[in-house]
C-alpha positions as CSV (number, residue, x, y, z in Angstrom):
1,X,49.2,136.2,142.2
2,X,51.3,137.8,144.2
3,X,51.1,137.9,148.3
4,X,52.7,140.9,150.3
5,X,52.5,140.8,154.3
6,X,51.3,143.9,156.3
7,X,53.1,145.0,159.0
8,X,51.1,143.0,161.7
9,X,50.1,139.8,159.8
10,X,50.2,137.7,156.4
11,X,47.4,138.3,154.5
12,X,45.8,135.0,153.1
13,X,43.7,136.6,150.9
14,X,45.9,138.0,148.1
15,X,44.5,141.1,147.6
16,X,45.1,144.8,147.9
17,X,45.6,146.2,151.0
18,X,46.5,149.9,152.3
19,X,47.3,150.7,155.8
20,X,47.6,154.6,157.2
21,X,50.2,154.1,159.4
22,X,49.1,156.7,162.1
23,X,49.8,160.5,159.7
24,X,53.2,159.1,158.8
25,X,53.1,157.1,155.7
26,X,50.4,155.2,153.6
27,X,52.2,151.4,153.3
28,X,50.3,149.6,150.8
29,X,50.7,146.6,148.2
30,X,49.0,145.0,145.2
31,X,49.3,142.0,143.5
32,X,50.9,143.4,140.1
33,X,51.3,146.5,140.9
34,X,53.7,148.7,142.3
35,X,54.1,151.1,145.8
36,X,54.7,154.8,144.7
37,X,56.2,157.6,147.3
38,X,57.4,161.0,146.8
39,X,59.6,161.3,149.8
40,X,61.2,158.0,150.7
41,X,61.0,154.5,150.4
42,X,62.6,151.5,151.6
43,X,61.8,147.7,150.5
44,X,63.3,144.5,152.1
45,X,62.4,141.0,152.6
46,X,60.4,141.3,155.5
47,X,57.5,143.9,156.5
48,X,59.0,145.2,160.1
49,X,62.1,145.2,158.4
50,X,60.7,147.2,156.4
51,X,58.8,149.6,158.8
52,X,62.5,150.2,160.5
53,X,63.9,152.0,157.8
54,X,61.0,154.2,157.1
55,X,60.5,155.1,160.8
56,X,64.2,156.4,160.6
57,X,63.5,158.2,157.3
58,X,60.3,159.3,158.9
59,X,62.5,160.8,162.0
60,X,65.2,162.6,159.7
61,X,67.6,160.1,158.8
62,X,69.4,159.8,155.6
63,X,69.2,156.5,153.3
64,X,72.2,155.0,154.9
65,X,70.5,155.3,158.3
66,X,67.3,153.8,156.9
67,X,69.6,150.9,155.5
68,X,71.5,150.2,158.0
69,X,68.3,150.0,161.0
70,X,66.7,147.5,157.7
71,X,70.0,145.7,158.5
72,X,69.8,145.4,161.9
73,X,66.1,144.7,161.7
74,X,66.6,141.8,159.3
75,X,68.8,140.3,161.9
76,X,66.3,139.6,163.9
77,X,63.3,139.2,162.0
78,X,65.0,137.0,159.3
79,X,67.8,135.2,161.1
80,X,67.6,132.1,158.9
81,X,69.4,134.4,156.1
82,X,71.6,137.6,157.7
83,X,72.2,138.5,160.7
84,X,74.8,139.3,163.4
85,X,77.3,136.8,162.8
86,X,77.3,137.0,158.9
87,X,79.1,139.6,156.3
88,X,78.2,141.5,153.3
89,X,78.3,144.4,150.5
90,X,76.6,147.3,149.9
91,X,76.7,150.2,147.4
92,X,76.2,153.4,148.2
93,X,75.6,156.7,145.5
94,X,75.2,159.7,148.0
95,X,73.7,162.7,145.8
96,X,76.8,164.7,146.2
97,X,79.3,161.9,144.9
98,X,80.6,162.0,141.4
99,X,80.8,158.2,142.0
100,X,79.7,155.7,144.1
101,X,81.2,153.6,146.6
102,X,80.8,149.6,147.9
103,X,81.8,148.8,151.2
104,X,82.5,145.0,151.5
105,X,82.5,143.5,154.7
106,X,82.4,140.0,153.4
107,X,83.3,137.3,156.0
108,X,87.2,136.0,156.0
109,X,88.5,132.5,156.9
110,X,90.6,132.2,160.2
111,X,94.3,133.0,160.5
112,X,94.9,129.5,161.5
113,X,92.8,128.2,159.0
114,X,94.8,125.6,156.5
115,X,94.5,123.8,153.0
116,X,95.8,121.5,154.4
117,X,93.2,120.2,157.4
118,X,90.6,121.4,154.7
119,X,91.5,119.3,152.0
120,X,92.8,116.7,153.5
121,X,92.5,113.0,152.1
122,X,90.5,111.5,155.0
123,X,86.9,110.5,155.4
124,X,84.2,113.2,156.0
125,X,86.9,115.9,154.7
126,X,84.8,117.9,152.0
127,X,81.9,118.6,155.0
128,X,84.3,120.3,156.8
129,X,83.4,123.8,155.1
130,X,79.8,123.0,155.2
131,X,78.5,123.3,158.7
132,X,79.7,123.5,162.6
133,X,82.7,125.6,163.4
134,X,84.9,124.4,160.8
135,X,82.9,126.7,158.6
136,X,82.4,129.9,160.4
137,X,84.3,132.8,158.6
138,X,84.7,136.2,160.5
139,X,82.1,138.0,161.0
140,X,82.0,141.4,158.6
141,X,78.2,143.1,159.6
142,X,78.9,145.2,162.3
143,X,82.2,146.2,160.9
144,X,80.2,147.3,157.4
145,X,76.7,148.8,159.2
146,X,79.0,150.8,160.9
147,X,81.4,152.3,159.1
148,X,78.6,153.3,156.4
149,X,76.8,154.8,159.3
150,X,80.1,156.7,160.5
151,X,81.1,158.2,157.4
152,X,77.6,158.2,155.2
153,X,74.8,158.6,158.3
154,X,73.6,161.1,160.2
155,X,72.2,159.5,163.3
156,X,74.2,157.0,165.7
157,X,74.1,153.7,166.3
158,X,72.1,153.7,169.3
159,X,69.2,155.4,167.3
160,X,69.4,152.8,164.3
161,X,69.3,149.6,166.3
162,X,66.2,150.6,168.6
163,X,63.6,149.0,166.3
164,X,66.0,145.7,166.5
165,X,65.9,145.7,169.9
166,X,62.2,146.3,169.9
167,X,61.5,143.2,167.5
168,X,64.0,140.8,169.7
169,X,62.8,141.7,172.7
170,X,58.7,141.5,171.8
171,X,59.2,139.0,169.4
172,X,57.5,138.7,165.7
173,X,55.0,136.7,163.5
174,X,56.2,133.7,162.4
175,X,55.1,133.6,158.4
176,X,54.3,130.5,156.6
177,X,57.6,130.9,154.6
178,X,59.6,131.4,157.4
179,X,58.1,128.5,158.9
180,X,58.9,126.4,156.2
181,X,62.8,127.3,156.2
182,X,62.9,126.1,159.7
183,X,61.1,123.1,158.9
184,X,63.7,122.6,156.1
185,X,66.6,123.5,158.7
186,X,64.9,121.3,161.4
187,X,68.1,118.9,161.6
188,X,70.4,121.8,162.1
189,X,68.6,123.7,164.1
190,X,67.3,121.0,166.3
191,X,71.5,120.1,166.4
192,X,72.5,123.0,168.6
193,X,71.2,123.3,172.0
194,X,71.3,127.8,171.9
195,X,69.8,127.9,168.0
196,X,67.1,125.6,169.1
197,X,66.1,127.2,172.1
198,X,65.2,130.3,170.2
199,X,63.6,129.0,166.8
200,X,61.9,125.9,167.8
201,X,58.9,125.4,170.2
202,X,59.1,122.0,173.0
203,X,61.7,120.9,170.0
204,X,59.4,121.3,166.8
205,X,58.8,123.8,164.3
206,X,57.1,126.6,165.1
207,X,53.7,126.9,163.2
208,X,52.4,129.9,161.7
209,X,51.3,132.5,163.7
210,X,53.6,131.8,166.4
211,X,55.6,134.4,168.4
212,X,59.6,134.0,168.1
213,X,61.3,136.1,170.8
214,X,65.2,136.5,171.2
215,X,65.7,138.5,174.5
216,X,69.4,137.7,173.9
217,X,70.1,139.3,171.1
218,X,68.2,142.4,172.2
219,X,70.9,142.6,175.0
220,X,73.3,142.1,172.2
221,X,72.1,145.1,170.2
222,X,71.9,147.2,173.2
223,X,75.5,146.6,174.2
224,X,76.4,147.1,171.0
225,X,74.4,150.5,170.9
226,X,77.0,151.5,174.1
227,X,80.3,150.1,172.8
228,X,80.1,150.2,169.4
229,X,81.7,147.9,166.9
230,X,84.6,148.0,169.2
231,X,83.0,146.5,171.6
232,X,82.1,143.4,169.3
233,X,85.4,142.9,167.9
234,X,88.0,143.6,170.5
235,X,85.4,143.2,173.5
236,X,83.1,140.8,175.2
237,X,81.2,140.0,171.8
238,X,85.0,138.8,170.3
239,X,85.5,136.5,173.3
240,X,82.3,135.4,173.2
241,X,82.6,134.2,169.5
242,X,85.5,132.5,169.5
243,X,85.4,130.9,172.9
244,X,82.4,129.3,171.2
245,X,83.7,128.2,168.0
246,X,87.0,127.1,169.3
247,X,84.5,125.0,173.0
248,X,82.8,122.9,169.0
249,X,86.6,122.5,167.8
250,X,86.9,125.3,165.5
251,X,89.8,127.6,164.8
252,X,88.1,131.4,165.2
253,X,90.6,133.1,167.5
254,X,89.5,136.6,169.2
255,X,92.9,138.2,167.5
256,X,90.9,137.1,164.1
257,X,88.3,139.7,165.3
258,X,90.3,141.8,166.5
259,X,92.1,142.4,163.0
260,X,89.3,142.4,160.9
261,X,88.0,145.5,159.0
262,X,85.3,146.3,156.5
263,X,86.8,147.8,153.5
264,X,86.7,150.4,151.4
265,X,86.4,149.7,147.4
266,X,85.5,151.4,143.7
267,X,82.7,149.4,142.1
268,X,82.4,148.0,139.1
269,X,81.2,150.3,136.6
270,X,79.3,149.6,133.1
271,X,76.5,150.4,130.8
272,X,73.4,149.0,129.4
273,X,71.4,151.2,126.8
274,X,72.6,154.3,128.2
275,X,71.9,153.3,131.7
276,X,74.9,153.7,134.0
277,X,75.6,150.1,136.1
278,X,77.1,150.8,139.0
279,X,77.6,147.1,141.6
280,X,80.1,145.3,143.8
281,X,83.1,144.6,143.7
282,X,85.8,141.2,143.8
283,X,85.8,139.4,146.2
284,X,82.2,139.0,145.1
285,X,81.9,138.2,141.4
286,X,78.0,139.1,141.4
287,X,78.6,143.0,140.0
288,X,81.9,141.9,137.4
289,X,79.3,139.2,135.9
290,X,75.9,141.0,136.0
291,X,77.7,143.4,133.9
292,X,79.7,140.8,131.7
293,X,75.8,139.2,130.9
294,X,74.0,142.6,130.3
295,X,76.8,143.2,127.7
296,X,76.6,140.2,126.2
297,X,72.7,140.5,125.8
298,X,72.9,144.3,124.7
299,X,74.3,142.8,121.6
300,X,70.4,141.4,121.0
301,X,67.4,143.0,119.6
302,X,65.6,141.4,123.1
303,X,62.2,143.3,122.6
304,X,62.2,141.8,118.9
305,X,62.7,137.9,120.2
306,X,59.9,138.8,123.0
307,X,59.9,138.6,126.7
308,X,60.6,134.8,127.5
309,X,60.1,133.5,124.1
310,X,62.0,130.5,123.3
311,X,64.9,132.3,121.7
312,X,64.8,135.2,124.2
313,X,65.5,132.2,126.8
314,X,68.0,130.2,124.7
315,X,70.3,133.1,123.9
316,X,70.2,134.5,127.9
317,X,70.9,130.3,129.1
318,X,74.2,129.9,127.2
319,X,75.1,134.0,127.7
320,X,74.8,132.9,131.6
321,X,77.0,129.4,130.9
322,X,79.5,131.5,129.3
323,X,79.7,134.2,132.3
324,X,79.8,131.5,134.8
325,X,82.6,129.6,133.1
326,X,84.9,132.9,133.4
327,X,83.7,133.9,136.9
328,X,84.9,130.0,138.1
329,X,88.5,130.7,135.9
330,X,88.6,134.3,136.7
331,X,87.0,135.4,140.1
332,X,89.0,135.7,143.8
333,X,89.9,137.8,146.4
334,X,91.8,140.7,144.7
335,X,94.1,140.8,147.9
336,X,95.4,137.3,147.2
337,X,94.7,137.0,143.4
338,X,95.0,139.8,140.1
339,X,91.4,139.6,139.4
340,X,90.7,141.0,135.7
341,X,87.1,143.5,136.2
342,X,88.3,145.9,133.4
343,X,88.4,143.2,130.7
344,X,85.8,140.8,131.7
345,X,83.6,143.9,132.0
346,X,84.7,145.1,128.4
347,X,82.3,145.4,125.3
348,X,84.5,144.0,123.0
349,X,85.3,141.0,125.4
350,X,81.7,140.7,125.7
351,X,81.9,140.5,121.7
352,X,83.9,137.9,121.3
353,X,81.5,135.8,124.1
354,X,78.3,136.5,122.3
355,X,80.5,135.0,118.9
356,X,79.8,131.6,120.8
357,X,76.3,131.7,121.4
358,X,74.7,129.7,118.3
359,X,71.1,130.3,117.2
360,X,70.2,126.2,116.8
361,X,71.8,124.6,119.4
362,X,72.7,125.1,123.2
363,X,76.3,125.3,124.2
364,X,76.1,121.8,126.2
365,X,79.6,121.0,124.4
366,X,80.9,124.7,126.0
367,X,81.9,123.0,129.1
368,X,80.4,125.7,132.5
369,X,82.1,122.9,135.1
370,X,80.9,123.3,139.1
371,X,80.9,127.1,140.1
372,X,83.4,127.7,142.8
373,X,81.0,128.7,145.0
374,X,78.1,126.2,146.4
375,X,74.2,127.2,145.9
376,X,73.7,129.1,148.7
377,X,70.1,130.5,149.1
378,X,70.2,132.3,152.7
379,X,71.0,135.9,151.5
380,X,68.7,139.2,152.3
381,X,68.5,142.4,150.0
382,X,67.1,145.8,150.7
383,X,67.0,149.1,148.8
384,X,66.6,152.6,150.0
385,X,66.5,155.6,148.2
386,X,65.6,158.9,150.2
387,X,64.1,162.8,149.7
388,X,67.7,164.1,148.9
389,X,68.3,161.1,146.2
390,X,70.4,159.5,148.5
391,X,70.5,155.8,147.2
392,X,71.1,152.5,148.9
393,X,71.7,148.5,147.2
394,X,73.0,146.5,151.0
395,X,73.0,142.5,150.6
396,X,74.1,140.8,153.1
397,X,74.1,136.6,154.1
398,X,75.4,133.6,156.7
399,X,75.1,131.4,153.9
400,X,73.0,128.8,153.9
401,X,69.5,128.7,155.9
402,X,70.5,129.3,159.3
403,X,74.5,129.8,158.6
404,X,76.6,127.4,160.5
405,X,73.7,126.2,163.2
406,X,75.4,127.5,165.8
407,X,73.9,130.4,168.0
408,X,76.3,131.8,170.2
409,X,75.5,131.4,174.2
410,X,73.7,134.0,175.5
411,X,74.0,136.2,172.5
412,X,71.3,135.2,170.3
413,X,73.8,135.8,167.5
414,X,73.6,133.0,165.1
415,X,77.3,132.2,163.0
416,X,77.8,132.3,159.1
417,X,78.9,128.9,157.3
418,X,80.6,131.3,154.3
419,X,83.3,129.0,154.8
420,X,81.6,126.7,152.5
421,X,82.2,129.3,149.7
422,X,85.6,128.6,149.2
423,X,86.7,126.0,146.5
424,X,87.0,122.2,147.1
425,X,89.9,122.3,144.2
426,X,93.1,122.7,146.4
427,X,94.3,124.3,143.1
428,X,91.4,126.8,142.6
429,X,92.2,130.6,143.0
430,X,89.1,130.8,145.7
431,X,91.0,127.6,147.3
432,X,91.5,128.4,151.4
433,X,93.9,129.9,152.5
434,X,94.6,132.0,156.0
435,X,92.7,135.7,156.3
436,X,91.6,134.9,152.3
437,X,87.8,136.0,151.8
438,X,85.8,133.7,149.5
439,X,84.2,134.6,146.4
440,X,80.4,135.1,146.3
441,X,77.8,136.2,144.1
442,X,76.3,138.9,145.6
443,X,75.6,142.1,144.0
444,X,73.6,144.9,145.2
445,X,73.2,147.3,142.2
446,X,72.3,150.9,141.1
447,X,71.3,152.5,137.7
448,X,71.6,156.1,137.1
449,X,70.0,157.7,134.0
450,X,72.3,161.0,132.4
451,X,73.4,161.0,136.4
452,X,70.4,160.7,138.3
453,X,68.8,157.5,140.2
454,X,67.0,155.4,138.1
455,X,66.8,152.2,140.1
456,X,68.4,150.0,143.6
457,X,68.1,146.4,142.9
458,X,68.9,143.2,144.6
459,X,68.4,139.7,145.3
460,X,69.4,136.5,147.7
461,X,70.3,133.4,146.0
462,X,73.9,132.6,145.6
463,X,74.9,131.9,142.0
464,X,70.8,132.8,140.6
465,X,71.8,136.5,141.5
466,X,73.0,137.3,138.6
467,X,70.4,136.0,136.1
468,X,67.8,137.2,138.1
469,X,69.0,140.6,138.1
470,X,69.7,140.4,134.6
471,X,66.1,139.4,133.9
472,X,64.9,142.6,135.8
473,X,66.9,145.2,134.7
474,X,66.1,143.8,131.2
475,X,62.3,143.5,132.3
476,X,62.2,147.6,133.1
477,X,64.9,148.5,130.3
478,X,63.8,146.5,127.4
479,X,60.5,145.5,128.5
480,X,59.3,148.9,129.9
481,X,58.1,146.7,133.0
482,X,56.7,148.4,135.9
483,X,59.1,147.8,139.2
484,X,56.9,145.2,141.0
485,X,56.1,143.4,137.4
486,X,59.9,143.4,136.6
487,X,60.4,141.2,139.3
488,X,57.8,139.1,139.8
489,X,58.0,138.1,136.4
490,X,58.9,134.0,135.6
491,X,62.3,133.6,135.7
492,X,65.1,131.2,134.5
493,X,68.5,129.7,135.4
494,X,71.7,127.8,133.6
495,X,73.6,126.5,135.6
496,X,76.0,123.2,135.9
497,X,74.2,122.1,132.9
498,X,71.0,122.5,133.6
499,X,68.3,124.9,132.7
500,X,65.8,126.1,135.4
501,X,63.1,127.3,134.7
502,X,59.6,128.6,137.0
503,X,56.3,126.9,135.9
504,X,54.6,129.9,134.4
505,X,56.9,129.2,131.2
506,X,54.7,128.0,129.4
507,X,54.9,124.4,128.3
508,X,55.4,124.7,124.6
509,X,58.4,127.1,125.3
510,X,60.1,124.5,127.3
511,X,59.8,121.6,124.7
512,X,60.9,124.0,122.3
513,X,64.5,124.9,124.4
514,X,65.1,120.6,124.7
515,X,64.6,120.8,120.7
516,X,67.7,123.1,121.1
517,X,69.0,120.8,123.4
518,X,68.7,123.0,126.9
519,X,68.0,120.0,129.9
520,X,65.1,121.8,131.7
521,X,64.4,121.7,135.3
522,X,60.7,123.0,136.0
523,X,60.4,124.9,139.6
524,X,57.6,126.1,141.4
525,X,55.4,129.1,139.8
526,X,57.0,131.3,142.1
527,X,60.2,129.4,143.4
528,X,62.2,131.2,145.9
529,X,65.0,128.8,144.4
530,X,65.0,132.5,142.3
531,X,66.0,134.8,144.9
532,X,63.8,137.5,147.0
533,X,64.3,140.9,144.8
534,X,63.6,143.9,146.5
535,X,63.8,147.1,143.8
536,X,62.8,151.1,144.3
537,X,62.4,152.3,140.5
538,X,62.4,156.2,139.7
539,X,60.1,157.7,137.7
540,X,62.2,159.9,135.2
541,X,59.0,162.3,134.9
542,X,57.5,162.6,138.3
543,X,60.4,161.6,140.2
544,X,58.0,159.4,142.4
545,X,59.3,156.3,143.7
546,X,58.3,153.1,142.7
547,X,58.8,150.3,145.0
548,X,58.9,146.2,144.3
549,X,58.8,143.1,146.8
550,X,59.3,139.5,145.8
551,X,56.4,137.5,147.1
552,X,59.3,134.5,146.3
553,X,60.0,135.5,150.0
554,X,58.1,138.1,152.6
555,X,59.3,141.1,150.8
556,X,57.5,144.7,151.3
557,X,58.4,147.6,150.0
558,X,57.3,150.9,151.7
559,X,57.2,154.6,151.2
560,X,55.9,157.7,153.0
């Protein structure tokens, strides 16, 4: 059964719960069952998240503002997966565009960075990219947050980042979940004297119920309300950074901050059943692959084989082998490498992929090899959708739980570790390389039906992003699931061979897939090893919105 927090504390009850936040907005949540608005909503993976972005929408603001004070918000209230010091990609559909836009502000690797120190023959060489400085990339979140709020926003920075402030500064609720990714981060935490300082209590986890307070990084935010992102590239913030990284022996150089910008790009564009995809785009491989799949599958009569029957599972485990294998041969940085969107995202490409997929048998001799990119689970999602049909899909990470460990001094700004998502192939097309950004899976998506919003989807989770999206658009298309059913639904996961699955498959489906010769990994009944989706679904008739949370993590979704 699902478990949502409120705004104040966890519930440990499971059950439904409705809160009149003073006349504003009625928040509520119930196991199974969806959060409907007619105005504006917002759902993220954490409650005062949350309870930022509608207090902007509440005040005026447009979707972007709500998204990008959830953004800030997150920061500080779920440091173990975005945050200051980490990079990311959202898509934005204003009602006015004909099209809609991504902004990628993905993190890059040092100028000085080189394939050869990173892949050099010598003991200890392939943890290099993992953790410590040696694996912080450039920072992209303040560069992204703020050009979507400069050229998409109606309020100013110094407006948006108030309710970060307010959360660093009086501190928040430590959840049981959140507790538990320290507790599984204890020996990198615990490893740096500024990270530990903030997240752990006389040098242990915190338990539940605990206050965590980061007075630093509320100075951060308010400095950065003053000088903008000016001041945290070519400013004190800058310095601060790569005095830091370079003090541990890295290679970050203030003129690496200095030169780096968020980016303008097209999405990826595609179809499934008349529903207009719309995702990011290369370097991340997340919105090129979610389409490739839902091709692929649109080729099935999916409502006929049932919703996780044995065959529905089998035929969506080798489509996902098959799109992983050509995202590891295919995907890059388009700056540094002719990545091909148009015909991996092609129906009759897709075609000649499904041709492979055999009704008796797995493809175990159809050869997925290591993704490029490790499994990296420290990722946040939000989705925002406002009065004017504004819509927002923003994910954003520092890679694994707690990035790189390392908190800068007297910023409260914890580094990324996306470093790590490069290739250990020297010969790879995501290999290192100086400035190169490295490939990811990320893809915050919208659907629009004959034009207008239909849905804002998301999810954390490195290389299970794709699948699990998949699986919910599928869920509400095919399956005519509700928004907060579509994703709390079981889901499943090929990859490198193996086929996860969550433990409400049933047990007679899973014997059935090792008949067909699927290897099957049971998780937990609701394993955030799946993600943390956060979804806003539009009711074609009523135009309400429809919000979803993943109890996977502490998602709410909220709506006034």
């Amino acid at each position: 059964m699902k478990q949502n927090p409120s705004f104040f504390t966890l519930m440990k009850n499971k059950v439904f719960f409705a809160l009149l936040w003073g006349s504003i907005f009625l928040f509520s949540s119930i196991s199974a069952q969806d959060v409907v608005s007619d105005s504006g909503m917002v759902a993220s993976a954490h409650p005062l998240a949350s309870k930022a972005g509608l207090e902007i929408l509440n005040q005026g603001g447009n979707a972007i503002d709500a998204a990008v004070a959830t953004a800030f918000a997150l920061a500080v209230v779920e440091p173990n997966a975005s945050g200051l010091g980490g990079g990311g990609f959202m898509v934005i559909k204003m009602a006015d565009m004909k099209e809609g836009i991504t902004i990628s502000y993905r993190e890059s690797a040092p100028a000085k960075t080189t394939a050869e120190f990173y892949y050099a023959e010598e003991p200890g060489f392939k943890t290099r990219t993992h953790h410590g400085p040696h694996s912080v990339g450039v920072p992209g979140v303040v560069a992204g947050l703020s050009m979507a709020l400069e050229k998409y926003g109606t309020m100013q920075l110094k407006d948006v980042v108030k309710p970060a402030i307010k959360y660093a500064r009086d501190g928040f609720d430590v959840s049981e979940k959140f507790s538990g990714m320290i507790i599984q981060a204890y020996d990198l935490i615990s490893s740096n004297p500024a990270t530990s300082k903030i997240y752990l209590v006389d040098g242990l986890p915190p338990e539940e119920g605990s206050i965590i307070k980061n007075p630093n990084l509320a100075d951060t935010f308010v400095q950065l309300a003053k000088g903008g992102a000016g001041w945290f590239y070519k400013g004190e913030m800058a310095k601060a950074i790569s005095e830091e990284v370079k003090i541990l022996g890295g290679y970050l150089e203030e003129s690496d901050l200095h030169n780096y910008k968020a980016i303008h790009k097209k999405p990826v564009h595609g179809t499934y059943h008349g529903y207009e995809i719309i995702s990011s785009a290369p370097p991340t491989g997340g919105g090129t692959h979610l389409v490739e799949l839902l091709n692929i599958l649109e080729g099935y009569n999916l409502q006929e084989m049932g919703h996780n029957s044995t065959t529905y599972i089998h035929h969506l485990a080798d489509a996902m082998k098959i799109i992983f294998a050509d995202k590891r041969q295919n995907m890059a940085d388009p700056e540094f490498y002719d990545v091909p969107v148009e015909k991996l995202t092609d129906k009759t490409y897709a075609k000649s992929r499904r041709a492979l997929i055999h009704n008796d048998k797995t493809l175990n001799d159809y050869k997925s090899a290591k993704m490029v990119s490790r499994e990296s689970g420290s990722t946040t999602h939000l989705s925002v959708i406002d009065l004017q049909d504004n819509m927002v899909a923003l994910t954003q990470s520092i890679n694994y739980w707690f990035g790189a460990g390392i908190t800068v001094p007297g910023t409260g700004v914890l580094l990324n570790n996306h470093l790590a998502d490069f290739s250990e192939n020297p010969l790879s097309q995501n290999a290192i390389e100086p400035n190169k950004q490295p490939v990811s899976s990320i893809a915050p998506t919208l659907l629009l039906k004959d034009g207008k919003p239909f849905l804002t989807i998301g999810t954390p989770g490195g290389s299970r992003i794709i699948g699990a999206l998949a699986q919910i658009i599928i869920n509400v298309v095919d399956f005519g699931m509700s928004m907060d059913d579509a994703i709390e639904a079981p889901r499943v996961h090929a990859y490198g061979g193996i086929l996860h699955v969550e433990g409400r498959i049933p047990k007679d489906t899973i014997a059935a897939l090792e008949q067909l010769g699927h290897k099957v990994k049971v998780r937990g009944n609701f394993d955030n090893y799946f993600g943390g989706a956060q979804g806003i679904l539009v009711d074609q008739k009523t135009g309400d919105l429809i919000g979803g949370a993943d109890s996977r993590r502490d998602g709410v979704a909220a709506g006034y």
